[in-house]
N, C-alpha and C positions, 0 to 999 in steps of 0.2 A: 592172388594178392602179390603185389610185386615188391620186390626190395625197399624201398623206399616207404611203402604205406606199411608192410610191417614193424618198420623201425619209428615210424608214428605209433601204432598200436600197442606195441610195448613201452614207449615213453609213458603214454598214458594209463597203459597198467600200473605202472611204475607211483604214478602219479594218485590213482585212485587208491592205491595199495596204502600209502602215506595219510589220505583222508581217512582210508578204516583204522591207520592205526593211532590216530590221533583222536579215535572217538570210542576208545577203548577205556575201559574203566583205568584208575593209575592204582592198581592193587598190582600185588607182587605176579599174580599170574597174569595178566593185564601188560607188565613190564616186559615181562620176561619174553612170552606168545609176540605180541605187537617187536619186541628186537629182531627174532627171529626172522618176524616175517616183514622188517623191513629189509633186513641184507640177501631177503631170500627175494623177494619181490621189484628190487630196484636192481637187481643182478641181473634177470631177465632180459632188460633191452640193452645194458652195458655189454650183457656177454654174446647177442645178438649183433649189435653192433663191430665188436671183437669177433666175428666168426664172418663179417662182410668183407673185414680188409685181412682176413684169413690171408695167409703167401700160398698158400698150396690147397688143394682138392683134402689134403687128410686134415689139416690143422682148421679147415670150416667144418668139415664135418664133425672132427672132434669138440669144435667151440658148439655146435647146432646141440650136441647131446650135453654137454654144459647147461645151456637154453633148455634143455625138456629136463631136467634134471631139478632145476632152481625153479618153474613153472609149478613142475610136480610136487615140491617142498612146500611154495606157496600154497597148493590146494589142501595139503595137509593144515598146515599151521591155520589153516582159515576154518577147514573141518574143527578143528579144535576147539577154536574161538566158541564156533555154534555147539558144540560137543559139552564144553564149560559153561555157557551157560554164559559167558561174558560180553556177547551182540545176540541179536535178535536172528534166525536165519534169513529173515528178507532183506534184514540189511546187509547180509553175506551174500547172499545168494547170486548176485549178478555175476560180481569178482570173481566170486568162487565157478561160478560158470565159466567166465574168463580164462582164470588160467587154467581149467580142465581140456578149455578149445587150443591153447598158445600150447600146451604139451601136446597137443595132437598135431598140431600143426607142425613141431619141429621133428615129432614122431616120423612125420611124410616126409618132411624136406630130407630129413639123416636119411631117411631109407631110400628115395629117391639120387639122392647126393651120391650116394655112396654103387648104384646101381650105376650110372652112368661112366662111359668111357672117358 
């Protein structure tokens, strides 16, 4: 997957991420879970993005673990959701596959990144 088609795939994490959490009950747990995991879920391809026009081999890599970092948050806060009782897991379940694959992704890219001269 090359530069360009990941920074599509995370817009539209981004994106889907916004539809689950607009379809979340508006209860106090509801509110609070769906903030979270908007700034955690829309963070993704901004700091993705932020770690393309990286100035240096440290400051991408550093942004790349940014990126698996806020993936990994998302896959929590979405565990929870399903955990709570507040979606249904198969309406989770795609996303939540999602960002389990985009942390794995940046998992390789950091450690790759970081291997080369």
């Amino acid at each position: 997957m090359n530069e360009a088609e990941l920074k599509q795939r995370t817009k539209k994490f981004a994106l889907r991420v916004l539809r689950l959490v607009a379809a979340l009950p508006r209860t106090t747990e509801g509110r609070a879970i769906g903030g979270q995991l908007v700034r955690s879920g829309t963070s993704v391809g901004a700091n993705y993005r932020a770690a393309c026009r990286g100035r240096s081999k440290a400051e991408f890599i550093s942004k790349l673990g940014t990126v698996e970092e806020e993936a990994d948050e998302s896959a929590y806060w979405m565990e929870l959701i399903v955990e709570a009782g507040l979606l249904k897991a198969q309406r989770v379940r795609a996303l939540l596959d999602e960002a389990t694959e985009l942390t794995a992704i940046m998992v390789a890219s950091r450690i790759s990144s970081s291997r080369r001269p």
